[in-house]
OpenMM code with the backbone's topology and positions (N, CA, C; nanometers):
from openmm import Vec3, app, unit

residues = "UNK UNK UNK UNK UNK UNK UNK UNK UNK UNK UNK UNK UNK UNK UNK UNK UNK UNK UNK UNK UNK UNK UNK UNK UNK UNK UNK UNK UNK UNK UNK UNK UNK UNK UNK UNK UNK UNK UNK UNK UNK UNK UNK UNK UNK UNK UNK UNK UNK UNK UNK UNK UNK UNK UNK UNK UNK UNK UNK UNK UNK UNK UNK UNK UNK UNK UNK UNK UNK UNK UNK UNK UNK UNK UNK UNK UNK UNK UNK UNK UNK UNK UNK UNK UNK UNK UNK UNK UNK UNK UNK UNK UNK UNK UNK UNK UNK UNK UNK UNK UNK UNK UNK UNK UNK UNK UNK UNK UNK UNK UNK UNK UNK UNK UNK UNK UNK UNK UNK UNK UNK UNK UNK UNK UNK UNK UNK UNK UNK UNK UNK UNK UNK UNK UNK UNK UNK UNK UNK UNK UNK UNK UNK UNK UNK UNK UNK UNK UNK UNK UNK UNK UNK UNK UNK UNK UNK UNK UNK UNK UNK UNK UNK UNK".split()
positions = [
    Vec3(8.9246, 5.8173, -0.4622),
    Vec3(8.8214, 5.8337, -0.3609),
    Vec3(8.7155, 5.7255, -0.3820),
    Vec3(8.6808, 5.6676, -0.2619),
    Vec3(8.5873, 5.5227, -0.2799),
    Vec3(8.5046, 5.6185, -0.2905),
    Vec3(8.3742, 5.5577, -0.3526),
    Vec3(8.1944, 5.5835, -0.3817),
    Vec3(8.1559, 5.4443, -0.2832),
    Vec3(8.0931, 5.4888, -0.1303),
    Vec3(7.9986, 5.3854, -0.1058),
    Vec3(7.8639, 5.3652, -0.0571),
    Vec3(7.8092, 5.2472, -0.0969),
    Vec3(7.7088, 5.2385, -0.1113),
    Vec3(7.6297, 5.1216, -0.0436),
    Vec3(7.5630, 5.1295, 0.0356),
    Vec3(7.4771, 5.0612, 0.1699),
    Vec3(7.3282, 5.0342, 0.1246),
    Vec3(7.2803, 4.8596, 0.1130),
    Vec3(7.1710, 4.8289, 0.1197),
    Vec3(7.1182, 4.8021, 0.2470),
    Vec3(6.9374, 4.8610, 0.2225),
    Vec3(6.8939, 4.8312, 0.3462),
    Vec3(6.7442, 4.7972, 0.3662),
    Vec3(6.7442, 4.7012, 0.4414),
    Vec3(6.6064, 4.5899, 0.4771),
    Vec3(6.5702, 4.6068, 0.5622),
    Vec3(6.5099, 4.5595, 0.6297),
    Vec3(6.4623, 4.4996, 0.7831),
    Vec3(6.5476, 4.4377, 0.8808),
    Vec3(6.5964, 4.3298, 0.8870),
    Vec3(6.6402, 4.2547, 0.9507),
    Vec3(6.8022, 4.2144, 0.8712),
    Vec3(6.8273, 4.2620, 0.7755),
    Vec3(6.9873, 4.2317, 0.6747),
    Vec3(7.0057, 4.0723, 0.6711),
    Vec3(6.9105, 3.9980, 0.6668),
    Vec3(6.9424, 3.8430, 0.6350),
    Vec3(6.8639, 3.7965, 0.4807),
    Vec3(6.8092, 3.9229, 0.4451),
    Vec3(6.7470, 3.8679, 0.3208),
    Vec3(6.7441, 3.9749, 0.1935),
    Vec3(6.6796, 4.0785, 0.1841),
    Vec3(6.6678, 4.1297, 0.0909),
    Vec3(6.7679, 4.2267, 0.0592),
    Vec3(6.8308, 4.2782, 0.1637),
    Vec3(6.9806, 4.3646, 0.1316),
    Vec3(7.1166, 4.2865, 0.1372),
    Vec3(7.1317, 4.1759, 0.1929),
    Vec3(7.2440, 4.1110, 0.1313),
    Vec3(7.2288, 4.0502, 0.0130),
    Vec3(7.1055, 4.0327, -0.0160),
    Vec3(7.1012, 3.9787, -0.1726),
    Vec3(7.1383, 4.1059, -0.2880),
    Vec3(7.0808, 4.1844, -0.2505),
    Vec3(7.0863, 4.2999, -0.3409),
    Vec3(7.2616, 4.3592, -0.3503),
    Vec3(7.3402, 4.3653, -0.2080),
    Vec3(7.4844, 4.4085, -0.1908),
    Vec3(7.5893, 4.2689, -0.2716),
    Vec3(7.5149, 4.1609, -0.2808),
    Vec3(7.5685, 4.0668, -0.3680),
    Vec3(7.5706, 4.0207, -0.5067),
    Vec3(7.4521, 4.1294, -0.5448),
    Vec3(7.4016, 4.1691, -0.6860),
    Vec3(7.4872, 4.2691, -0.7496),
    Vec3(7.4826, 4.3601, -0.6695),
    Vec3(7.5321, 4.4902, -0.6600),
    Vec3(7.6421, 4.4861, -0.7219),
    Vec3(7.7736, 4.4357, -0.6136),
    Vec3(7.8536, 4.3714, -0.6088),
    Vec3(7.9456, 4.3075, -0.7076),
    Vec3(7.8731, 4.2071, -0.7322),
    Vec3(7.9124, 4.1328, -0.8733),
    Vec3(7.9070, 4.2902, -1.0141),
    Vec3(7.8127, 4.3403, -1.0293),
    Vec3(7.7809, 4.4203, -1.1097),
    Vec3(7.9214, 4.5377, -1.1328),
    Vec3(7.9387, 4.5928, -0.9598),
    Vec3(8.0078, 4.6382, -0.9859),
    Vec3(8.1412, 4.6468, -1.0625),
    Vec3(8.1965, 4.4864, -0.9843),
    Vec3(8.3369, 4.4252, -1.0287),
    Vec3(8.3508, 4.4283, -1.1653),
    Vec3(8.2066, 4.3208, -1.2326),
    Vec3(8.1964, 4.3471, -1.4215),
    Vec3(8.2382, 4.4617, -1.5061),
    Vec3(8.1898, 4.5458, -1.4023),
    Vec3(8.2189, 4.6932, -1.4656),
    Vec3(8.3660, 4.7564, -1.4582),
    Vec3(8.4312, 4.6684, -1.3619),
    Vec3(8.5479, 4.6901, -1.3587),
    Vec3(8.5460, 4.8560, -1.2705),
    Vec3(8.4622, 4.8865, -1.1461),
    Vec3(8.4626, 4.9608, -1.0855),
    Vec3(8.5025, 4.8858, -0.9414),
    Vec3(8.5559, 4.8041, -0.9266),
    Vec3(8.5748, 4.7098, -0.7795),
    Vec3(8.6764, 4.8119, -0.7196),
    Vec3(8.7645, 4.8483, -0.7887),
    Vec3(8.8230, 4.9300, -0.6670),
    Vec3(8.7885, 5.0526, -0.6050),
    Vec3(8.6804, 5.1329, -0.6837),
    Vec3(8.6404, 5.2461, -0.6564),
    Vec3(8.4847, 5.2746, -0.6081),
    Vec3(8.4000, 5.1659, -0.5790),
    Vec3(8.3040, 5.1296, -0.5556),
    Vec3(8.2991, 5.0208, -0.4412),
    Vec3(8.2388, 5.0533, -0.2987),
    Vec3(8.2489, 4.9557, -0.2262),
    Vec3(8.0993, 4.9347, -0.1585),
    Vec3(8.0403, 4.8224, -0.1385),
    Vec3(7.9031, 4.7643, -0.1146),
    Vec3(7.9160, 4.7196, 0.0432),
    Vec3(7.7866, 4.7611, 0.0583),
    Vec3(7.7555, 4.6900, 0.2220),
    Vec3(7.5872, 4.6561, 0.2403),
    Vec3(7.6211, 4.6309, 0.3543),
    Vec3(7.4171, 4.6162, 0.3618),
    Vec3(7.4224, 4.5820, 0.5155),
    Vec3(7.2706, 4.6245, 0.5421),
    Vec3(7.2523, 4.6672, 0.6853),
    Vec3(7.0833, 4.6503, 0.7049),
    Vec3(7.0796, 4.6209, 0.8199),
    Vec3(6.9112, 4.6213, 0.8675),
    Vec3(6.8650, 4.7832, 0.9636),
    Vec3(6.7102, 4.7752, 0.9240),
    Vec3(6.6643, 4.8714, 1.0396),
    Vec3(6.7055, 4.8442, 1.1496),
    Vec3(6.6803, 4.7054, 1.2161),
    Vec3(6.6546, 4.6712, 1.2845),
    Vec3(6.7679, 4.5789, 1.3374),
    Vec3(6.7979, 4.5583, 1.4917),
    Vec3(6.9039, 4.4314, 1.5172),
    Vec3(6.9084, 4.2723, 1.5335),
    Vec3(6.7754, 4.2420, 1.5255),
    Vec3(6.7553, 4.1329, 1.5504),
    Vec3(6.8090, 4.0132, 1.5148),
    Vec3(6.9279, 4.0252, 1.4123),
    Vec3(6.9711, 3.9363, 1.3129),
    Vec3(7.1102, 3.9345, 1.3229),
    Vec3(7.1860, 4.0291, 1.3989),
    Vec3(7.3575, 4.0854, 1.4703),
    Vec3(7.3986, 3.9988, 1.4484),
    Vec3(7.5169, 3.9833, 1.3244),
    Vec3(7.5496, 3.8729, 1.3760),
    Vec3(7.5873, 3.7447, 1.3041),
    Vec3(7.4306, 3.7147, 1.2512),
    Vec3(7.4130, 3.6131, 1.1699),
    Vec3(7.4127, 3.6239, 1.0171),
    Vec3(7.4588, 3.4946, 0.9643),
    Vec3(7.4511, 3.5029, 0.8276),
    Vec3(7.3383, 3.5322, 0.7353),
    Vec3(7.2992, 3.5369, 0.6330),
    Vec3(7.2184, 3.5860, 0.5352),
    Vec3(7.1305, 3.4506, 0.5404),
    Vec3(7.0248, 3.4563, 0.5472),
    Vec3(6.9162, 3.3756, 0.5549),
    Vec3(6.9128, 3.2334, 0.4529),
    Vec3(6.9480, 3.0975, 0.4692),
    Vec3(6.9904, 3.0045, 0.3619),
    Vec3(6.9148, 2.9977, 0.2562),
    Vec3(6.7899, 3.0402, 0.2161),
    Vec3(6.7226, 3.0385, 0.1290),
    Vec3(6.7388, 3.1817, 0.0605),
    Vec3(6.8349, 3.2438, 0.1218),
    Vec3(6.8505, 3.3658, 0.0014),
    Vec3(6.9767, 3.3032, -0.0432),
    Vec3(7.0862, 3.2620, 0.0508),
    Vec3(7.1839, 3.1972, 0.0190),
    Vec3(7.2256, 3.1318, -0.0994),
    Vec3(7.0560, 3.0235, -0.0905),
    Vec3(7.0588, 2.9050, -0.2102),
    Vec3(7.0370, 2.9737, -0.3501),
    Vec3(6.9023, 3.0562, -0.3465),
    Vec3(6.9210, 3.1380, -0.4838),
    Vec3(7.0222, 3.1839, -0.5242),
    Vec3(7.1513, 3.2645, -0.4836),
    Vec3(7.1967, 3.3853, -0.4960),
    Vec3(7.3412, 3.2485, -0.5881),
    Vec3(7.3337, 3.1805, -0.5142),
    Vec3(7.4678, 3.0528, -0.4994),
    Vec3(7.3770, 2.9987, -0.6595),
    Vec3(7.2617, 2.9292, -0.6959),
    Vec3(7.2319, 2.9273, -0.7561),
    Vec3(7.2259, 3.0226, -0.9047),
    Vec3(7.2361, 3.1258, -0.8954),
    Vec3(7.2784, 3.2295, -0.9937),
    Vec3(7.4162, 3.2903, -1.0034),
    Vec3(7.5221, 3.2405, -0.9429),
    Vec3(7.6120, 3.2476, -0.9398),
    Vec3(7.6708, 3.3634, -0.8705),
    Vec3(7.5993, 3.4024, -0.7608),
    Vec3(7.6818, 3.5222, -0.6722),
    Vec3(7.6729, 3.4686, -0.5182),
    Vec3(7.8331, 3.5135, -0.4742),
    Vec3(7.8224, 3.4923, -0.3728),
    Vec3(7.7862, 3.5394, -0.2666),
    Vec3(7.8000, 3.5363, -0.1153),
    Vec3(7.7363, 3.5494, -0.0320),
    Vec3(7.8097, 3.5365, 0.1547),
    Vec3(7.9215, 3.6247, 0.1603),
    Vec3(8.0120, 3.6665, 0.2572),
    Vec3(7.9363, 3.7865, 0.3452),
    Vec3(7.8667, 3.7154, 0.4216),
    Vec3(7.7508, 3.8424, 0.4896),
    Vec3(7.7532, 3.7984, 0.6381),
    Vec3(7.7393, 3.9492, 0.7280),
    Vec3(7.7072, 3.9173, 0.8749),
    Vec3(7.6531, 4.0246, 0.9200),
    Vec3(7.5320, 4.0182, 0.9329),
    Vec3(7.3938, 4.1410, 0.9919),
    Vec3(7.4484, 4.2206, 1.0590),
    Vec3(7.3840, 4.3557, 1.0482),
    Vec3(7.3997, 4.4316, 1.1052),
    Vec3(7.3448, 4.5443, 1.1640),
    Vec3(7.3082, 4.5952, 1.2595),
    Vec3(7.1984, 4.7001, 1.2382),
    Vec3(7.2545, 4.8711, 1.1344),
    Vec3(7.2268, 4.9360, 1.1033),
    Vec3(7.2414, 5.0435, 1.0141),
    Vec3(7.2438, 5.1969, 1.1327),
    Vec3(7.3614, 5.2271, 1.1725),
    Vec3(7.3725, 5.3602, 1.2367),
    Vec3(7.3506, 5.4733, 1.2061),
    Vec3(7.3183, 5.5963, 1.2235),
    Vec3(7.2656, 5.7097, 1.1977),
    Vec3(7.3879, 5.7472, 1.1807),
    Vec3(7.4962, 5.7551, 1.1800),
    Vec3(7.6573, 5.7917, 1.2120),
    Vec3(7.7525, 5.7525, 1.0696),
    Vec3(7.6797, 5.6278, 1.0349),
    Vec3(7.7225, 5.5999, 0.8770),
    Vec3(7.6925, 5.6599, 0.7498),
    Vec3(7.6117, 5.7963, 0.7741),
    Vec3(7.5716, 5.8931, 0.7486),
    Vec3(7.6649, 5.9572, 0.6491),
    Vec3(7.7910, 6.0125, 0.7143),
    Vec3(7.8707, 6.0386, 0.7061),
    Vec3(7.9711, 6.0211, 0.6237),
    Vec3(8.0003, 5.8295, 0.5892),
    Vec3(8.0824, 5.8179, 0.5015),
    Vec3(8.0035, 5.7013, 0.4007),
    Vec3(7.9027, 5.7573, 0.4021),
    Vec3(7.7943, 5.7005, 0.2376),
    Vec3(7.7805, 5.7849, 0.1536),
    Vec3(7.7913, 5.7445, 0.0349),
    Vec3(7.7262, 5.7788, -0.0486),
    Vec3(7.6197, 5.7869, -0.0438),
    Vec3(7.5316, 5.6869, -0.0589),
    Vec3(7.3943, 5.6441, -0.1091),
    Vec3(7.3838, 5.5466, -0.0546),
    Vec3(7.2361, 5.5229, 0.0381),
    Vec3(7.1739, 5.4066, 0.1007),
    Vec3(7.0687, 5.3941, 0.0069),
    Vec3(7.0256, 5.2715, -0.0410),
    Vec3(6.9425, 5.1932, -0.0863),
    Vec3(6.8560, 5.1463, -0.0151),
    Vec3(6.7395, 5.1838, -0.0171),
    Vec3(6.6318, 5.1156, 0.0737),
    Vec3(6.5471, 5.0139, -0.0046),
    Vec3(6.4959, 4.8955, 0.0543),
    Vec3(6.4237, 4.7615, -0.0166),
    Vec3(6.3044, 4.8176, -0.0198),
    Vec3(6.2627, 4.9489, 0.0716),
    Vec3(6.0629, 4.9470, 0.0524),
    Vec3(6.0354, 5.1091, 0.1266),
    Vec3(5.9500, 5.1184, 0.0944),
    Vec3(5.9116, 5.2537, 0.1589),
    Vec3(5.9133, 5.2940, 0.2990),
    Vec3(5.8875, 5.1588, 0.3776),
    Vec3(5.9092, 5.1391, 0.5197),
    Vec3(6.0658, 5.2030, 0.5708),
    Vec3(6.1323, 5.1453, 0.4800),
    Vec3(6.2991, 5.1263, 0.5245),
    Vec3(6.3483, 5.3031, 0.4690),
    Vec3(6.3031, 5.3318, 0.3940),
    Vec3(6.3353, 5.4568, 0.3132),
    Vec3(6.2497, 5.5720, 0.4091),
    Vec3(6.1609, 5.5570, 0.4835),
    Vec3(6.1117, 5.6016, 0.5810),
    Vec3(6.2015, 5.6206, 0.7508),
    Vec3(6.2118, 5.5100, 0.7329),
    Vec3(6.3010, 5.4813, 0.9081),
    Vec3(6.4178, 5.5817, 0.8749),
    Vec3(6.5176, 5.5514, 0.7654),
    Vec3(6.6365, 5.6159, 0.6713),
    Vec3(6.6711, 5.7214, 0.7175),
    Vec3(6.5165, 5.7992, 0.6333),
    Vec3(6.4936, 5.9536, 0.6462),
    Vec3(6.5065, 5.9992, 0.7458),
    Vec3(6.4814, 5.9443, 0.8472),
    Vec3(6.4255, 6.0125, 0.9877),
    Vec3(6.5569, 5.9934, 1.0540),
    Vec3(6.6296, 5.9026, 1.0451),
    Vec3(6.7798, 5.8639, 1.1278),
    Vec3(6.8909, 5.9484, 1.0814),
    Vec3(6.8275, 6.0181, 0.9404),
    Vec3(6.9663, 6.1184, 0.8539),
    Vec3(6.9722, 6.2518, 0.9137),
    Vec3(7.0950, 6.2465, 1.0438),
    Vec3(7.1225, 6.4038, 1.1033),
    Vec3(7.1158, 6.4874, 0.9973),
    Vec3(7.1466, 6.4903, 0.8612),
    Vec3(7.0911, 6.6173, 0.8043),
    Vec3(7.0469, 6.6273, 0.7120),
    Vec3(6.9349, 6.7315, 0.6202),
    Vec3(6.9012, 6.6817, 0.5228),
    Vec3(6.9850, 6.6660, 0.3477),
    Vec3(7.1136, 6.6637, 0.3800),
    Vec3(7.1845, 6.5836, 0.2704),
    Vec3(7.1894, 6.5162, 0.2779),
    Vec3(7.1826, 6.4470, 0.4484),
    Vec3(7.1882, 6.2535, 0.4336),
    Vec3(7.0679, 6.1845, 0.3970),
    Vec3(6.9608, 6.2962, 0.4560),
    Vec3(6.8465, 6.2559, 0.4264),
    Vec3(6.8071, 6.1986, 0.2110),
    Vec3(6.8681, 6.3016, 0.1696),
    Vec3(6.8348, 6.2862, 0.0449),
    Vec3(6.9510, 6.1926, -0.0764),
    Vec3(7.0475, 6.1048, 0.0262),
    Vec3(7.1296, 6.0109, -0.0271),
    Vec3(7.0577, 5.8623, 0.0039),
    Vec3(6.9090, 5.8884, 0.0595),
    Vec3(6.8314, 5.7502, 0.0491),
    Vec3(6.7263, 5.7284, -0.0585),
    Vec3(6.7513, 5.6176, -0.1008),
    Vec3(6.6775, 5.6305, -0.2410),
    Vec3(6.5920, 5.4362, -0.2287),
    Vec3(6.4914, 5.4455, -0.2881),
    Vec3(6.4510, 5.2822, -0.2976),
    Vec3(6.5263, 5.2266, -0.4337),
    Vec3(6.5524, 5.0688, -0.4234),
    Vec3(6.5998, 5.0379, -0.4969),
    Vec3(6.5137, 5.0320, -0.6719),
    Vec3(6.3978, 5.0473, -0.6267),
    Vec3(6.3463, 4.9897, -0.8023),
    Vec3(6.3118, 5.1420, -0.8529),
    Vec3(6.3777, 5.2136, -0.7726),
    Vec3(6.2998, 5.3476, -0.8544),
    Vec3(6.4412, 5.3443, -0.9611),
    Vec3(6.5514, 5.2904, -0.9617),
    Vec3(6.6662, 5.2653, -1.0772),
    Vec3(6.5790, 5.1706, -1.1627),
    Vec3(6.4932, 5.0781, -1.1778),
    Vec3(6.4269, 4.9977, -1.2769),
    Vec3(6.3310, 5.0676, -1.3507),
    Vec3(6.3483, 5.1324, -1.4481),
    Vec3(6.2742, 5.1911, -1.5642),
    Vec3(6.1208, 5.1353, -1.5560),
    Vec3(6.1191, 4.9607, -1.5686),
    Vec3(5.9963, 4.8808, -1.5981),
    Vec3(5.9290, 4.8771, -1.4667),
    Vec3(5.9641, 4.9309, -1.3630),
    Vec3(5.8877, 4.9556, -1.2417),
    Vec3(5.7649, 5.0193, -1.2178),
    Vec3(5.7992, 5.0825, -1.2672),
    Vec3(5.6610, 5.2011, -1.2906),
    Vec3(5.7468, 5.3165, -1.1802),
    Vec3(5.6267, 5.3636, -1.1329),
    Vec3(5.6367, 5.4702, -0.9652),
    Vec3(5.5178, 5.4240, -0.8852),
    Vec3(5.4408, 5.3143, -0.8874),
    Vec3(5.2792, 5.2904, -0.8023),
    Vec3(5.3606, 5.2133, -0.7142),
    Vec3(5.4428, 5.0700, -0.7471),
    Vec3(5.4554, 5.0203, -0.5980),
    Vec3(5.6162, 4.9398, -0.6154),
    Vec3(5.6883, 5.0800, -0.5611),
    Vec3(5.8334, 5.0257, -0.5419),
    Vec3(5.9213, 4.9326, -0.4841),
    Vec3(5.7993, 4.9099, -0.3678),
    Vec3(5.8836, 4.8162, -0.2975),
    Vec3(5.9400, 4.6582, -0.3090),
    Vec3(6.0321, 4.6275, -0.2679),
    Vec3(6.0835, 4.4477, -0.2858),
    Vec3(6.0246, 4.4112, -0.1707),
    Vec3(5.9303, 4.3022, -0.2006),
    Vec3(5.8749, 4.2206, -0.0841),
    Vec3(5.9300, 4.1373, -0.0369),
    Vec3(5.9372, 4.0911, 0.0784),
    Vec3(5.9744, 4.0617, 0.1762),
    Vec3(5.9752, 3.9101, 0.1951),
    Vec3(6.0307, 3.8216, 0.1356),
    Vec3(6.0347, 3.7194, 0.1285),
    Vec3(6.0415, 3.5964, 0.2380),
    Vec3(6.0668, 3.6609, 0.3847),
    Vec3(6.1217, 3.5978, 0.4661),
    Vec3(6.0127, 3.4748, 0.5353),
    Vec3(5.9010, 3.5204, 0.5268),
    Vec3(5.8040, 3.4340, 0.5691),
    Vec3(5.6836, 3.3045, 0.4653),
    Vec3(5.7868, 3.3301, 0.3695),
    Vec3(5.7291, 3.2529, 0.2623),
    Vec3(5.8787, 3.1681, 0.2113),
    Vec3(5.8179, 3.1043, 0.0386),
    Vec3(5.8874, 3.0250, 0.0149),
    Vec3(6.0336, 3.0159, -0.0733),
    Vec3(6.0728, 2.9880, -0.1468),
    Vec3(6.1838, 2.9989, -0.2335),
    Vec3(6.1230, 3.1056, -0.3693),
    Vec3(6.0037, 3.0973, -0.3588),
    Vec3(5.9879, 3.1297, -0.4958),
    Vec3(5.9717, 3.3384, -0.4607),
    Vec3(5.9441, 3.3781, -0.3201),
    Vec3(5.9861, 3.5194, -0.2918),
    Vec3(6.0982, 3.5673, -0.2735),
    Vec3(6.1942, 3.4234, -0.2740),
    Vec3(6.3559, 3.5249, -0.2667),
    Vec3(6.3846, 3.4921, -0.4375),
    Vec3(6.3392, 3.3891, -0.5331),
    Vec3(6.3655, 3.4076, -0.6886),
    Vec3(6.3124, 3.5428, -0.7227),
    Vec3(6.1677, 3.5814, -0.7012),
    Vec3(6.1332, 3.7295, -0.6794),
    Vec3(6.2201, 3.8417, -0.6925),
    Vec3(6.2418, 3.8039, -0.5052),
    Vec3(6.3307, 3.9038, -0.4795),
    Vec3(6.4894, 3.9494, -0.5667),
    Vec3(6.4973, 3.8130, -0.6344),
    Vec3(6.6248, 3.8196, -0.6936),
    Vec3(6.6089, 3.9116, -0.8373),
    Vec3(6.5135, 3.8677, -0.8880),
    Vec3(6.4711, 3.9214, -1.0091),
    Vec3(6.4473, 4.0530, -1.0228),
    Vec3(6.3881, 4.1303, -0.8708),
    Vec3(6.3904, 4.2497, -0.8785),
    Vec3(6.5101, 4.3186, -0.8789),
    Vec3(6.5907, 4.2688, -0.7620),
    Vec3(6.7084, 4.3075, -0.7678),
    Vec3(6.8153, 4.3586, -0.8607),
    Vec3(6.8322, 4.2259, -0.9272),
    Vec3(6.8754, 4.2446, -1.1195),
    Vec3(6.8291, 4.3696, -1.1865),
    Vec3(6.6968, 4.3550, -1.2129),
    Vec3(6.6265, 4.4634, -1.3148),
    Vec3(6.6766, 4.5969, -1.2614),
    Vec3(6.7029, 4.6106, -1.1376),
    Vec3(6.6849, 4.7267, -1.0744),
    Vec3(6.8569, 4.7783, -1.0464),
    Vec3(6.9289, 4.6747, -1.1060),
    Vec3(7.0853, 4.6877, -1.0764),
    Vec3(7.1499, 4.7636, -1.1642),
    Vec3(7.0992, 4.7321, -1.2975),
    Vec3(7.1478, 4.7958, -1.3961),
    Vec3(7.1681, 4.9534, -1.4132),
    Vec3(7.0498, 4.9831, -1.3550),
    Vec3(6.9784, 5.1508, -1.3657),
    Vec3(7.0789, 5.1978, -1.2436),
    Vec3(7.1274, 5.1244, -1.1356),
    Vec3(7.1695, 5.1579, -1.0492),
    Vec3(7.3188, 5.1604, -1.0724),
    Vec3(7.3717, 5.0797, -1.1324),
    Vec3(7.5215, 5.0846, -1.1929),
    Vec3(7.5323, 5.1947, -1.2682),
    Vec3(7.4597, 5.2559, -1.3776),
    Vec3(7.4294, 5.3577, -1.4731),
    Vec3(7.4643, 5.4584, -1.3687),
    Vec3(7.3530, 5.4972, -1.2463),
    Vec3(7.4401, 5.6204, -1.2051),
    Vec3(7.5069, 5.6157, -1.0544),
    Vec3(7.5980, 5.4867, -1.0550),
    Vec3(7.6752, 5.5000, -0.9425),
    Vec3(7.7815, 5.5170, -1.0240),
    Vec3(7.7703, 5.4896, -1.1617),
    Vec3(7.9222, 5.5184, -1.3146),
    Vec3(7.9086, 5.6280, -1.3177),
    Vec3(7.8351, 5.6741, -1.3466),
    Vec3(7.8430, 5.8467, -1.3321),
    Vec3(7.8919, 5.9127, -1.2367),
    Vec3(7.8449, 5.8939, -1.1165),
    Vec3(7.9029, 5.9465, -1.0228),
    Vec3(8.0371, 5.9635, -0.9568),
    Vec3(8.0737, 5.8423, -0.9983),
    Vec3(8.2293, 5.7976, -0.9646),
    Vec3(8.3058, 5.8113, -1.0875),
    Vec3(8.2881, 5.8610, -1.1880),
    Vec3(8.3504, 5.9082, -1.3149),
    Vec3(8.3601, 6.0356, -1.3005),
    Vec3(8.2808, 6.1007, -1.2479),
    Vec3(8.2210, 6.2356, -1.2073),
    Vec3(8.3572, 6.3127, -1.1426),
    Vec3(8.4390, 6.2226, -1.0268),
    Vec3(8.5144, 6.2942, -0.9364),
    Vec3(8.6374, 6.2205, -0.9332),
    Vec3(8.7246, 6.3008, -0.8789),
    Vec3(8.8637, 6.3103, -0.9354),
    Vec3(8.9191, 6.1425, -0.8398),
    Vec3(9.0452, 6.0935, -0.8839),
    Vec3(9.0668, 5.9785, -0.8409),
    Vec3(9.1471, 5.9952, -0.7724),
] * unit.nanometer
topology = app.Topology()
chain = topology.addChain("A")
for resn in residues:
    res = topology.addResidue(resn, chain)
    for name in ("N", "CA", "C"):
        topology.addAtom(name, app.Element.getBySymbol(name[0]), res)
């Protein structure tokens, strides 16, 4: 039985395909690639379509993960066969909530840094890099990472958890 698992941003050209490419890689290491499958999705549609934003591109290519992405908006209907949506910020974990026909879907949305121990709980969110320079998607990358680990920890659990 797959475990899957959906990042989600704003617009899906920046901060959730970076994170589903983080993810991703993480997973495979772990040698969970076949039983673990990654996606990523926007609130919003504005981006249908298009590839992942080149300056998340360049980091991600730069750290050695790749980057096979095409926007999408995020349906209330995918509900259904998720696991767990990942939200980049309180905004997105907000919209989430409200789109989850019920409240089990509601409570399979989670922000991503609340998996980062060194986060604290004051301000979870991954900022938004899109209107600035290279050095908010290195940011963004960095959060990502820190916050991957904690997140591999219990997507292993979970999928160890239930029968194959």
């Amino acid at each position: 039985m797959t475990y899957r698992v959906s990042f989600v941003c704003t617009g899906n050209i920046c901060r959730s395909p970076m994170a589903a490419s983080v993810f991703r890689a993480r997973v495979e290491e772990a040698g969970l690639g076949d039983r673990v499958e990654v996606e990523s999705a926007g609130t919003g549609g504005w981006h249908e379509g298009d590839g992942a934003d080149p300056r998340a591109v360049a980091v991600l290519a730069e750290h050695g993960y790749g980057t096979d992405h095409a926007a999408r908006q995020f349906q209330a209907s995918w509900f259904a066969r998720l696991d767990l949506v990942i939200a980049l910020d309180s905004g997105h974990r907000k919209t989430l909530r409200h789109l989850a026909p019920t409240e089990q879907d509601a409570e399979k949305v989670h922000l991503l840094r609340s998996y980062d121990p060194a986060a604290g709980d004051d301000d979870l969110d991954v900022p938004d890099p899109y209107y600035g320079g290279l050095d908010g998607f290195e940011e963004c990358l960095e959060m990502v990472e820190a916050a991957s680990e904690g997140l591999l920890a219990a997507v292993r659990e979970e999928v160890e958890g239930r029968a194959i």
